[in-house]
ZAMARGU-4260 file (C-alpha; in steps of 0.2 Angstrom, whole numbers, plus 5000, padded with zeros to 4 digits):
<rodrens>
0) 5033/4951/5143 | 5050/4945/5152 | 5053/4963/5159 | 5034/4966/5165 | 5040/4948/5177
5) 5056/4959/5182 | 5067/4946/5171 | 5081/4951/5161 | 5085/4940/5144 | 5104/4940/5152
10) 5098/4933/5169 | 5092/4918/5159 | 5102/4903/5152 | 5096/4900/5132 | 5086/4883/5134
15) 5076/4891/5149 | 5075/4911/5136 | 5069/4897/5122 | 5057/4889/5132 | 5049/4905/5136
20) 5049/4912/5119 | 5041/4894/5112 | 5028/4897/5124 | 5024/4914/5119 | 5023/4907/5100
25) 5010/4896/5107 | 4999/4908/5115 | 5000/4922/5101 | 5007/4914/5086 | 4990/4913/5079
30) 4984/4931/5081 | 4989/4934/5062 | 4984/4918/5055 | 4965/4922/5065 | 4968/4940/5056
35) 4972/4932/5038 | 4958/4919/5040 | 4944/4932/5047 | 4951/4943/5030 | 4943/4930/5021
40) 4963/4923/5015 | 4955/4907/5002 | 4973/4897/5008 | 4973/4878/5009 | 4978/4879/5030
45) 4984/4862/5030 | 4998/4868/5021 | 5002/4883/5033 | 5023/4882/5039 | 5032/4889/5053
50) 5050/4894/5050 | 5055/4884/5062 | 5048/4869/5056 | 5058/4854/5056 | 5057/4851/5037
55) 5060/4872/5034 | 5074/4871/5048 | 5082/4856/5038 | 5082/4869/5022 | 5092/4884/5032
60) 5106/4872/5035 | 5106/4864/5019 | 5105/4881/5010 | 5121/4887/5021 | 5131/4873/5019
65) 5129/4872/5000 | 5134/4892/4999 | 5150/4888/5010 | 5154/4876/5001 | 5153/4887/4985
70) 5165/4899/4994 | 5149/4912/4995 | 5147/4911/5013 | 5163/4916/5024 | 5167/4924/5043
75) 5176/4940/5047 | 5180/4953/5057 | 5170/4968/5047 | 5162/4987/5051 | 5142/4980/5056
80) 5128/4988/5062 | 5126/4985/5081 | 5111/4987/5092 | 5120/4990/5110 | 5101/4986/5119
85) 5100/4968/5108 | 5119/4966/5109 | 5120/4958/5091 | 5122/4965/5072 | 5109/4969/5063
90) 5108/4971/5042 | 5108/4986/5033 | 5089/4987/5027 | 5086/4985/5047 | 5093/5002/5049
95) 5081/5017/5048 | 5088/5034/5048 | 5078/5049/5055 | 5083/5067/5054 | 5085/5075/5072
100) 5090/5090/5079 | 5109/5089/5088 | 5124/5096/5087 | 5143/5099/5080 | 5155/5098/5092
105) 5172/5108/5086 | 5191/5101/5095 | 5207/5110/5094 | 5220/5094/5090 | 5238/5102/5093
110) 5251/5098/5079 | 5263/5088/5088 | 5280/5098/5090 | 5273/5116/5087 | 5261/5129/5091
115) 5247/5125/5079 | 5231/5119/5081 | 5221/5107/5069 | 5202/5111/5072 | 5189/5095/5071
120) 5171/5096/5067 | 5165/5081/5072 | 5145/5076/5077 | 5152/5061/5090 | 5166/5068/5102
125) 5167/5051/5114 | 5174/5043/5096 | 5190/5054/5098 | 5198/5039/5107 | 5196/5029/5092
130) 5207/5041/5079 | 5220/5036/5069 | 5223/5049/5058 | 5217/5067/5054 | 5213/5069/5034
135) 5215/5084/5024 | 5211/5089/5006 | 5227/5090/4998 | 5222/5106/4988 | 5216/5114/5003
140) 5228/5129/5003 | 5224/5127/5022 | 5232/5114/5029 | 5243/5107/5015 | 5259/5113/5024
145) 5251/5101/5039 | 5251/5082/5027 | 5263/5074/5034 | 5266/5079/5051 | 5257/5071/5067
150) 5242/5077/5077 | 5240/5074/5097 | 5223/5068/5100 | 5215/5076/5117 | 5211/5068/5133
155) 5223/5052/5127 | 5239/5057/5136 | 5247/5062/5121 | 5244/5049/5108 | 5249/5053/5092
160) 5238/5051/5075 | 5248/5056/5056 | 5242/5069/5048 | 5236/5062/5029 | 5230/5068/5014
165) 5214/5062/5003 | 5205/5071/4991 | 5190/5063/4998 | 5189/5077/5012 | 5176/5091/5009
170) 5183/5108/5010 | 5169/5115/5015 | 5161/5103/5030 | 5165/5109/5046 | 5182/5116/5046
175) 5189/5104/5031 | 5199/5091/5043 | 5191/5076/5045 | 5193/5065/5061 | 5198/5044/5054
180) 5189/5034/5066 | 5188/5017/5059 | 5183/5006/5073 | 5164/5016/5072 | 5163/5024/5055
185) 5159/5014/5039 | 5165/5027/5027 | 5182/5028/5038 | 5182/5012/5040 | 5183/5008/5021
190) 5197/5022/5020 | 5209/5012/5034 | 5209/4996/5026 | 5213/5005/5009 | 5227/5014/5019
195) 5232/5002/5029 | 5227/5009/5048 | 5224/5003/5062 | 5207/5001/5069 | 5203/5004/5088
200) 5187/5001/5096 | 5182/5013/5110 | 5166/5005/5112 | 5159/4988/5122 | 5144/4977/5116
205) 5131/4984/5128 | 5135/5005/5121 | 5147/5006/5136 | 5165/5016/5131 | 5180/5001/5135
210) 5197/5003/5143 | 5204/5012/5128 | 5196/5027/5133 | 5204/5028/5150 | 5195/5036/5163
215) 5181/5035/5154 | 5178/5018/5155 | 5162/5011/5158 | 5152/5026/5155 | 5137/5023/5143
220) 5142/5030/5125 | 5131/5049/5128 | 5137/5050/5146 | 5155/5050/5142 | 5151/5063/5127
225) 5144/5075/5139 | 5159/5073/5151 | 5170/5073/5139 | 5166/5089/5130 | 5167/5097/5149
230) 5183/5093/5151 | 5188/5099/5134 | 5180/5115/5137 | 5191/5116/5154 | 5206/5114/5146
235) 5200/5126/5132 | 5202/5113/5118 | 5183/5116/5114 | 5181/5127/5100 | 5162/5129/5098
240) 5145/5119/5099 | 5134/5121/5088 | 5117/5114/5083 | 5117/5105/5067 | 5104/5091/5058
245) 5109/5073/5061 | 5106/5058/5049 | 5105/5045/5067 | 5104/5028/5063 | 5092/5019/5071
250) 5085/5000/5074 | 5070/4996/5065 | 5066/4984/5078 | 5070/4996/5095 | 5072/5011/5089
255) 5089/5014/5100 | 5105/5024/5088 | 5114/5010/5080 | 5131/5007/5085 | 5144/5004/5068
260) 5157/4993/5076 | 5171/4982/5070 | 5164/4963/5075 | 5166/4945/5069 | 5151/4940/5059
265) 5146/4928/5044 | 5142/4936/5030 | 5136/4932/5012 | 5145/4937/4996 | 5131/4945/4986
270) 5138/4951/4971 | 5137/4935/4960 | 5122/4931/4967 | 5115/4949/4962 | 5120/4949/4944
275) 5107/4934/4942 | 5094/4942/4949 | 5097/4960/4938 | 5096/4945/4923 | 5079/4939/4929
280) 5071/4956/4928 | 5081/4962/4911 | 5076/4947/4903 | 5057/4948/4910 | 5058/4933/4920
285) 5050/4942/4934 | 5039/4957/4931 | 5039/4970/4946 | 5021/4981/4948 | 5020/4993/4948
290) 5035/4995/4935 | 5043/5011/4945 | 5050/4997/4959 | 5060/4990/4945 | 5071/5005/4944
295) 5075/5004/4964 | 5076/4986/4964 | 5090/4988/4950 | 5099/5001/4961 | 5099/4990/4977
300) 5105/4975/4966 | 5118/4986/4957 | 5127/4993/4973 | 5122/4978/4984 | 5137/4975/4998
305) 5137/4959/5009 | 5126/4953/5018 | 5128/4950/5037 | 5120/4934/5041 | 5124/4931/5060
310) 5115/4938/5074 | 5119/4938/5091 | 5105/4930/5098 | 5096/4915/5104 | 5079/4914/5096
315) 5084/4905/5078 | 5092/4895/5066 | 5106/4891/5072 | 5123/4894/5064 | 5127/4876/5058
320) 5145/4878/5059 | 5158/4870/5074 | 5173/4876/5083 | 5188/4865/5089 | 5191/4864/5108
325) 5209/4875/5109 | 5211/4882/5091 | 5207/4897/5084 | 5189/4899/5079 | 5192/4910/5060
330) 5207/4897/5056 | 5199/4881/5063 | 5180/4875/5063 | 5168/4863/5051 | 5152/4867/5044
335) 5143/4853/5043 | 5121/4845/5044 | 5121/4841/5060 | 5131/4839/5075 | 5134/4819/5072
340) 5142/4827/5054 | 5152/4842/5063 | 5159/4828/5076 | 5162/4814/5060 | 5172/4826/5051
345) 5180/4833/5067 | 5187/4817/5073 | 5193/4814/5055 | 5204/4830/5054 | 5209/4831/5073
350) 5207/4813/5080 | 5194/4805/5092 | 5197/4813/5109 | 5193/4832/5097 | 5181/4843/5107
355) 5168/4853/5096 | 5156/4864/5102 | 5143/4875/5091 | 5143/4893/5084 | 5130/4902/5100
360) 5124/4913/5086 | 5108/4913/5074 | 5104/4917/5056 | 5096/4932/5051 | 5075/4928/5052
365) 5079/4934/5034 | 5091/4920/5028 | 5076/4907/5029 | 5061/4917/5024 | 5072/4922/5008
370) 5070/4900/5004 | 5052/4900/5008 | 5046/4898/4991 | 5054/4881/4988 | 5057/4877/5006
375) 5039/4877/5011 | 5036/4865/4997 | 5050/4852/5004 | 5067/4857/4995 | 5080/4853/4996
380) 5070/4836/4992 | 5066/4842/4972 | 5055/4827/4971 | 5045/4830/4982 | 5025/4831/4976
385) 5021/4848/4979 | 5039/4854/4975 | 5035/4846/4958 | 5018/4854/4956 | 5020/4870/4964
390) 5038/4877/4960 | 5041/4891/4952 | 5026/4899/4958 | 5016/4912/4950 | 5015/4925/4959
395) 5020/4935/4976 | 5009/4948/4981 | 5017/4959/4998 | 5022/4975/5005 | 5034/4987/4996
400) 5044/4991/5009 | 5050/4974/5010 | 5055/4974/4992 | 5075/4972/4999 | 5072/4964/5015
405) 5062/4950/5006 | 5059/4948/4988 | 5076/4953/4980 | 5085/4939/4991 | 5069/4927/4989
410) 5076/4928/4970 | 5094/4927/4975 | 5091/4910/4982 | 5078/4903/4971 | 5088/4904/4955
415) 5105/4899/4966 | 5096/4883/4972 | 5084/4878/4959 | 5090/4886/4943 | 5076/4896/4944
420) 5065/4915/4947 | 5053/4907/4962 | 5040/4919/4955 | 5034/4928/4938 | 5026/4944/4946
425) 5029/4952/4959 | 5013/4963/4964 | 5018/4978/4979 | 5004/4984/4989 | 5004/5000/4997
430) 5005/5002/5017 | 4991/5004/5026 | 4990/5021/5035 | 4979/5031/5047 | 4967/5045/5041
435) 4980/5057/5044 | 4993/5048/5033 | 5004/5043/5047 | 5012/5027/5048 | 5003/5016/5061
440) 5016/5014/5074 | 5011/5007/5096 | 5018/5024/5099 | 5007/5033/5092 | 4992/5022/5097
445) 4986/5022/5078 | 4986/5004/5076 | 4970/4996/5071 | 4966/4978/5071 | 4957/4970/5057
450) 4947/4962/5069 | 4940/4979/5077 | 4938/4985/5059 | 4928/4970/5054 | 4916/4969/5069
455) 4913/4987/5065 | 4912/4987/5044 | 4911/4970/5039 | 4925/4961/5031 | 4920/4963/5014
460) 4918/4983/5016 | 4937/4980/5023 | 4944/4971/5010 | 4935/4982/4995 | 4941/4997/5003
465) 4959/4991/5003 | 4958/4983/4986 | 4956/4999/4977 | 4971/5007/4984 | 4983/5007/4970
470) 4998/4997/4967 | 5012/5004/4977 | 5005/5017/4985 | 5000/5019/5003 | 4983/5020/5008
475) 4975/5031/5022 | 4963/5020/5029 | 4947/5033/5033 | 4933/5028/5044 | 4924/5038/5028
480) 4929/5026/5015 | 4924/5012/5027 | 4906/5018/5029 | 4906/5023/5012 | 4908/5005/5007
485) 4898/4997/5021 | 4883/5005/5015 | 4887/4997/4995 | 4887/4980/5003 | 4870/4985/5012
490) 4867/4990/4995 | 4871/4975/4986 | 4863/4964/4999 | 4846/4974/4998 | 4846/4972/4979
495) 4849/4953/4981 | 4835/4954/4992 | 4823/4963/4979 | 4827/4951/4965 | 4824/4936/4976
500) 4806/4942/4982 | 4802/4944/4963 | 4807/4930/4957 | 4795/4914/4957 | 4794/4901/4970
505) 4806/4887/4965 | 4791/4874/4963 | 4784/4884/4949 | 4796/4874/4938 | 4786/4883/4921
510) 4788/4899/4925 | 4807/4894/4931 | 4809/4884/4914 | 4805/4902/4907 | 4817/4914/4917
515) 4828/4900/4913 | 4829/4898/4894 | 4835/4914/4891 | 4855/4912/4886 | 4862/4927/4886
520) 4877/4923/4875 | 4868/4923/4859 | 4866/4938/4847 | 4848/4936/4842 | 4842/4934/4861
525) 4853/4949/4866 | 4848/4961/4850 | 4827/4956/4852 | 4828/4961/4870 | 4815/4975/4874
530) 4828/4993/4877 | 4830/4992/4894 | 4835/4973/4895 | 4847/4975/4880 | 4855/4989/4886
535) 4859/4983/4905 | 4866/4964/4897 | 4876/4974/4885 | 4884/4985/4896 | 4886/4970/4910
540) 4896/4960/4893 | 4907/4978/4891 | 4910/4976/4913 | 4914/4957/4910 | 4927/4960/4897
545) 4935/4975/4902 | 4936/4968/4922 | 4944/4953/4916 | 4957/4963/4904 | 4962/4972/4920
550) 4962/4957/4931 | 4975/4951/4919 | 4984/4966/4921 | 4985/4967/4940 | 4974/4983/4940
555) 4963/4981/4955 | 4960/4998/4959 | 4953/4999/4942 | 4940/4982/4943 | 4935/4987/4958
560) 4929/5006/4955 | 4920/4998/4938 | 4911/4986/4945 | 4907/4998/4961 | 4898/5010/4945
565) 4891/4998/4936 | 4881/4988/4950 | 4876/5007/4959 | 4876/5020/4943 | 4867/5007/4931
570) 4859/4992/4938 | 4853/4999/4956 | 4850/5016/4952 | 4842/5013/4934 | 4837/4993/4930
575) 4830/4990/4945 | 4819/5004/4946 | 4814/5000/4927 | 4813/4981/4932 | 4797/4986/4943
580) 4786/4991/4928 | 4789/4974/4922 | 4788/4965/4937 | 4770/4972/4944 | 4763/4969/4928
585) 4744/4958/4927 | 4739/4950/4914 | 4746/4937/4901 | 4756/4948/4893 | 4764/4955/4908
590) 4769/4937/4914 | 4779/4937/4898 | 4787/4955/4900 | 4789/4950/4919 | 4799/4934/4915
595) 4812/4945/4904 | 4814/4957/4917 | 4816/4942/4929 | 4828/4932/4920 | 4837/4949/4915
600) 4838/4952/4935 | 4845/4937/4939 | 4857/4936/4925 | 4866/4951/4930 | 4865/4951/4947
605) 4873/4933/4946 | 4887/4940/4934 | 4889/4957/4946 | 4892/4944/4960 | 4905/4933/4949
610) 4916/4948/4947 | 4914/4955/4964 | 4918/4939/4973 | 4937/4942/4974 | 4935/4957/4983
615) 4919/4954/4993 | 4920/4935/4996 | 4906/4933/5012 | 4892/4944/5005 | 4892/4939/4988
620) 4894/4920/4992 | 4879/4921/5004 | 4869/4929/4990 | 4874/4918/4979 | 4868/4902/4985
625) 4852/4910/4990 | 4848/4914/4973 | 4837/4896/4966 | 4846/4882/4957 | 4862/4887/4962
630) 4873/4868/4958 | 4891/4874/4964 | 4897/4887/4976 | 4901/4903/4970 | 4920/4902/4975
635) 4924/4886/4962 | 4909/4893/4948 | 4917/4896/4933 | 4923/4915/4926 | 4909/4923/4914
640) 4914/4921/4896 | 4922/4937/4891 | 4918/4942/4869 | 4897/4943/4874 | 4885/4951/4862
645) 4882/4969/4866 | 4872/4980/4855 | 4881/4999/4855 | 4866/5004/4848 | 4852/5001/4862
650) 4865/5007/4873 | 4867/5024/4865 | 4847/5025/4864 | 4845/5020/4882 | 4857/5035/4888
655) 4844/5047/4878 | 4830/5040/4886 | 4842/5043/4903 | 4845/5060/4899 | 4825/5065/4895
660) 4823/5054/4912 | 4836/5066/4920 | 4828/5084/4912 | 4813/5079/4921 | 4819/5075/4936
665) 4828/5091/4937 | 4813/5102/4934 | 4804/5094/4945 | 4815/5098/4958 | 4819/5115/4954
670) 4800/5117/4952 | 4800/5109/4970 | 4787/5095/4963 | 4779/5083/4976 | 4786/5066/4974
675) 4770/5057/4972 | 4763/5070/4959 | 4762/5064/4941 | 4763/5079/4931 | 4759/5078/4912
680) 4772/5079/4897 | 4773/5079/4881 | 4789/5074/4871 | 4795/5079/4856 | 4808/5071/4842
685) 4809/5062/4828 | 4801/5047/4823 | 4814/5036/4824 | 4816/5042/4842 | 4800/5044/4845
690) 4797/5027/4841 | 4811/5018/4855 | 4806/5031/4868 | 4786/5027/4866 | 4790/5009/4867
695) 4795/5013/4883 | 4782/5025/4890 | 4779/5016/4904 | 4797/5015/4910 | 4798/5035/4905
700) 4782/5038/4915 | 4788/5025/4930 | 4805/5036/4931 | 4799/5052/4928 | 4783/5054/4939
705) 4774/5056/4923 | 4756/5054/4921 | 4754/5041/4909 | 4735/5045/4903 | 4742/5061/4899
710) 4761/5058/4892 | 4761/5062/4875 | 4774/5058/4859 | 4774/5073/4844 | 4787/5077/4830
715) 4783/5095/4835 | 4780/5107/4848 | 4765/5107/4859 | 4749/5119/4858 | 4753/5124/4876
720) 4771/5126/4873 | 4771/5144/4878 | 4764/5139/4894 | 4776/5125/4897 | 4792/5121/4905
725) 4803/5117/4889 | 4818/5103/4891 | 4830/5099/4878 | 4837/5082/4883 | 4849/5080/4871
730) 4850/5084/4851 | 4834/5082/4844 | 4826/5074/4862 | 4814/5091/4869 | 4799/5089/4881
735) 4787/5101/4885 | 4780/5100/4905 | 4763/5110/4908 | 4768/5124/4923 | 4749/5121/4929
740) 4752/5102/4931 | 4768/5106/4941 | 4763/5122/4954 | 4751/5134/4959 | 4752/5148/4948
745) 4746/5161/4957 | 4759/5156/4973 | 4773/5152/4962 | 4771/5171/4953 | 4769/5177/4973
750) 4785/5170/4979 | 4797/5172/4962 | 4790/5190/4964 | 4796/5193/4983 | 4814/5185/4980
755) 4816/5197/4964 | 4813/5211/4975 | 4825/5204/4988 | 4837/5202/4974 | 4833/5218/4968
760) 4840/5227/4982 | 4855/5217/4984 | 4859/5219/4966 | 4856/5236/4967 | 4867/5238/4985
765) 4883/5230/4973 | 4880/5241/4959 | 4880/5259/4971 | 4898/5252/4978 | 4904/5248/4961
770) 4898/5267/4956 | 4907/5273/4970 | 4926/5280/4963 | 4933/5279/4981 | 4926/5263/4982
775) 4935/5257/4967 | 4951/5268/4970 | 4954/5261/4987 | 4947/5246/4990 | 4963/5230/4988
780) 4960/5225/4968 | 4953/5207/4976 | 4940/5214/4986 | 4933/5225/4971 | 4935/5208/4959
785) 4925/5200/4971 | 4910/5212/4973 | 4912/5212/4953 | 4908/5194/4953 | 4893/5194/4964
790) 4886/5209/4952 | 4889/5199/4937 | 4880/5186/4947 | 4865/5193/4954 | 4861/5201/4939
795) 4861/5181/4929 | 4849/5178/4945 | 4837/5193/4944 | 4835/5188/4923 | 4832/5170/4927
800) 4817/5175/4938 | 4809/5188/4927 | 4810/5174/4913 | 4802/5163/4924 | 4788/5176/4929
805) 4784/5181/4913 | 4778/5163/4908 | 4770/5160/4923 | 4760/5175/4920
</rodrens>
């Protein structure tokens, strides 16, 4: 925004840069909030924090102070990662490495005193100027007779570096000698404090090379490695470039190449604060899903390395630690609450005319959000209500790629401050990605807001669709998925609006009082409902329980896909339809068998709405408070009991009667049956299963398209048998369907007798090319497979029809 104005963040002081950014907060600040709200977040809003909140800010200072005081917090000159663009350090998790195309720059160093020349592979010439040693692997047969001498490094008016031995050195990188240049490499960095070098920076704050690198000073860092590698090709010490694949680090924030350079931070000491939280999980305090994470968890924990705390910037918490006026700031300087404190203990130490003045940097954003657990609940003040009623927390549900960044230290600091985990589960969603799998990015233009989503799909087909992501897996968000589950809310909204049209008007209290004493929970209601009914409630108990086993266990995916069968496969697709014989009943007796089918509508349909709520909040609370005699919202309505009666038995007789409805179905299609014809049967099984699927003739006949007058029920088969379409439905379930009740004879044995003709030919054709030896000699072995398969094939289809003919004629 600053730059769009022609402002630089250097041409400003820091109250006026704050002012701005403050401002900024308070025009976009809510953007995610508005998102979280519109996503249908059930939060309590008063209670919504700011990190730099006075009562959260209090918490940063306090949580510094007490880890100083501990001796866990300390200041140095250390190898940091520094982003020249920012001009501050950065932590390790905010560096991303990308591999990319550059090069290996090869540079004759001449042994000082002699002829010889020491060649240098190296990926970042301009850090030459930086050497302070050349290393060699002491068994490399090589160089041995070199370890010990000195090497002149180039273009530095003869500076001389030792020439050292280290077993660390790979033989086979490069050319085997390896460059030290500890003032911009970690790993040589390590090596000269072990050793003892020295440690030159070549390098300014803003990526500019410094006065150590002579004339090269003040050239930005890839600049002065083109000129430099000019010059050594003119005075012919450059060997070779060549183009190799770089590990560049890079800012997760800017994306510029991180700089490692030696600067003065504050870092925290991790180690003993790690060990705690390895305990946590080995002792399954806190449970990490999906369980794979625990393994990388443990591995980050296990070789964690301090953590750099300061930031070179103005936006912040700032560092709560004074300098002295005159002294030097690592030997001298208070950490203290406030400044009164800092000035207190100051004049204490140093007299009353001491000048302080405050550390100018900031805490890492991540230092406070790894105390929001307990700092958003008023800690350090452990008395405070909601810290008492709240802390430790169940459970914190985020983004795996935050599982560093964020949660391990969130465990750090609560069992350091409060003694202990601030969390018993840790549940890691996936990342959101496009269609193609790419991570959404403003440089790719891929980003979509929620918002756009929503106005398009609906937040509750949003939200269903992300819910059945798995655990820790990323998810390619697909306008197909979106539509697919747009159209089940339009689904579930229609059925809602079928059930209430066929309920009874809410003043007819007896026929309300009816729908209304059916309880569900009880065995004998259950048992002695007619098939249909018995088999829907039963296998809406079997949803209940085994939906609320794997809400237990975190398995969303899983409750979201059952509930997503069950309402479409069973209750849309099958009860409803069944539910219509009953509902357009007359009569006395149909009132009777109406009200079952009512109460069983509504029972399901309110349950189906009770377990979908947590993914579909909007659609399933405005159905449910449309439904009659509604006395709480659906949002604060008690679970559905789990342990309900469900009778195994109706449900297995129900599927026979499914598979009979299916067989039919299926030759009536494949006999391209009008829709509206009802077509005559007759159905033929035993007597025990005759009896449950008579019982329900007019639900057969209402799915089937059957004609009722003429649906008949047999223990054998048929008189017409032989001039009938024969099902068998499942063992010992047949029915026979009279061909003259389903086409026109005559133009059904017409157009069977034209496509066997047609397939004849095309049969025949295969056969002749099959027959043929050069065909078969010559063609590729894949080609004459193929024209196998299609014989093989044509010849199933030519059998089919002739079968068919015969019994049409």
């Amino acid at each position: 925004m600053l730059a769009s104005e022609g402002i630089k963040r250097t041409e400003m002081n820091r109250d006026e840069f704050t002012k701005r950014v403050w401002q900024w907060k308070e025009k976009y600040g809510g953007t995610i909030t508005n998102q979280i709200k519109r996503l249908g977040a059930s939060c309590d809003w008063s209670r919504e924090h700011f990190t730099l909140d006075e009562q959260l800010s209090q918490a940063v200072v306090e949580a510094f102070v007490r880890l100083h005081e501990k001796g866990l917090i300390y200041q140095g000159s250390y190898m940091v990662n520094w982003s020249p663009t920012l001009q501050t350090a950065v932590s390790d998790l905010e560096v991303e490495y990308s591999e990319e195309s550059g090069y290996l720059y090869y540079i004759k160093y001449r042994v000082a005193g002699r002829s010889d020349f020491l060649t240098v592979a190296t990926t970042r010439p301009e850090t030459l100027f930086g050497d302070v040693a050349l290393a060699v692997n002491p068994e490399d047969d090589r160089y041995s007779k070199f370890i010990g001498m000195m090497a002149i490094v180039p273009q530095t008016f003869g500076r001389h570096v030792p020439i050292i031995a280290n077993k660390l050195v790979d033989k086979d990188f490069g050319t085997g000698v390896l460059k030290i240049s500890p003032g911009h490499d970690h790993d040589d960095y390590l090596l000269a404090r072990k050793l003892g070098l020295p440690i030159l920076n070549v390098m300014n704050k803003d990526g500019t090379l410094n006065d150590v690198t002579g004339l090269y000073s003040g050239l930005d860092r890839f600049d002065g490695r083109k000129k430099l590698w000019a010059e050594l090709e003119e005075t012919g010490l450059a060997v070779k470039k060549e183009p190799h694949m770089l590990r560049v680090p890079r800012s997760q924030r800017g994306g510029e190449v991180i700089e490692p350079l030696v600067s003065k931070q504050w870092f925290v000491s991790m180690e003993p604060l790690a060990e705690k939280a390895l305990q946590a999980v080995e002792k399954r305090e806190l449970t990490i899903i999906p369980e794979r994470f625990e393994k990388i968890y443990n591995h980050w924990l296990s070789n964690i390395k301090d953590w750099c705390i300061s930031r070179q910037l103005w936006w912040g918490h700032r560092i709560p630690v004074w300098y002295i006026a005159g002294k030097d700031n690592e030997e001298e300087y208070i950490v203290a609450r406030n400044a009164k404190e800092a000035l207190e203990k100051a004049r204490k130490k140093y007299g009353k005319d001491v000048e302080i003045y405050q550390d100018p940097d900031v805490l890492d954003t991540w230092f406070s959000s790894a105390l929001w657990p307990f700092s958003t609940l008023g800690w350090p003040a452990t008395c405070a209500e909601d810290f008492k009623r709240f802390y430790p927390t169940t459970m914190l549900e985020t983004g795996h790629d935050i599982l560093f960044f964020w949660v391990a230290r969130m465990v750090m600091m609560g069992i350091e401050f409060t003694g202990t985990v601030p969390f018993s589960y840790v549940y890691l969603h996936g990342l959101i990605r496009d269609s193609q799998g790419r991570k959404m990015s403003k440089t790719l233009g891929n980003v979509v807001d929620p918002l756009d989503t929503i106005k398009e799909f609906g937040t509750d087909a949003l939200r269903f669709t992300l819910a059945l992501g798995t655990a820790g897996q990323d998810l390619n968000l697909s306008t197909e998925r979106l539509t697919s589950n747009k159209a089940f809310t339009n689904k579930l909204w229609n059925a809602g609006k079928f059930i209430l049209q066929n309920l009874p008007n809410e003043n007819d209290t007896s026929a309300w009082e009816k729908i209304l004493s059916y309880k569900f929970d009880s065995e004998g209601i259950v048992f002695n409902l007619p098939l249909p009914e018995c088999w829907v409630v039963s296998k809406l108990h079997l949803l209940i329980e085994s939906v609320s086993a794997s809400y237990e266990k975190f398995y969303f995916g899983e409750v979201g896909r059952e509930i997503y069968d069950f309402f479409w496969a069973d209750f849309a697709d099958w009860y409803i339809e069944a539910s219509k014989g009953r509902l357009y009943h007359s009569g006395v007796e149909g009132n009777s068998v109406a009200s079952v089918a009512q109460a069983v509508l509504l029972y399901t349909f309110e349950n189906i709405l009770k377990v979908l709520h947590p993914f579909m909040p909007f659609v399933t609370e405005e159905l449910w408070q449309a439904l009659p005699y509604r006395k709480h919202a659906l949002i604060v309505s008690p679970w559905p009991e789990t342990q309900l009666p469900r009778n195994i038995g109706s449900i297995k007789k129900f599927e026979n009667l499914q598979a009979l409805v299916r067989a039919i179905r299926n030759a009536r299609a494949e006999y391209s049956v009008e829709p509206a014809k009802r077509i005559s049967a007759s159905v033929v099984a035993n007597k025990e299963v005759i009896d449950y699927i008579a019982e329900e003739r007019e639900v057969l006949a209402l799915l089937s398209r059957l004609d009722l007058q003429n649906l008949e029920f047999t223990d054998s088969s048929p008189g017409n048998a032989d001039q009938s379409v024969h099902l068998v439905a499942g063992e010992g379930l047949e029915a026979y369907l009279p061909l003259a009740d389903m086409v026109d004879i005559s133009a059904e044995i017409e157009r069977l007798s034209k496509r066997l003709s047609k397939m004849q030919k095309e049969y025949d054709a295969l056969k002749s090319k099959l027959n043929s030896p050069q065909f078969v000699e010559k063609a590729p072995e894949a080609v004459v497979r193929g024209v196998r398969e299609k014989a093989t094939e044509a010849e199933e289809k030519i059998n089919l029809t002739k079968k068919r003919l015969e019994l049409l004629k």
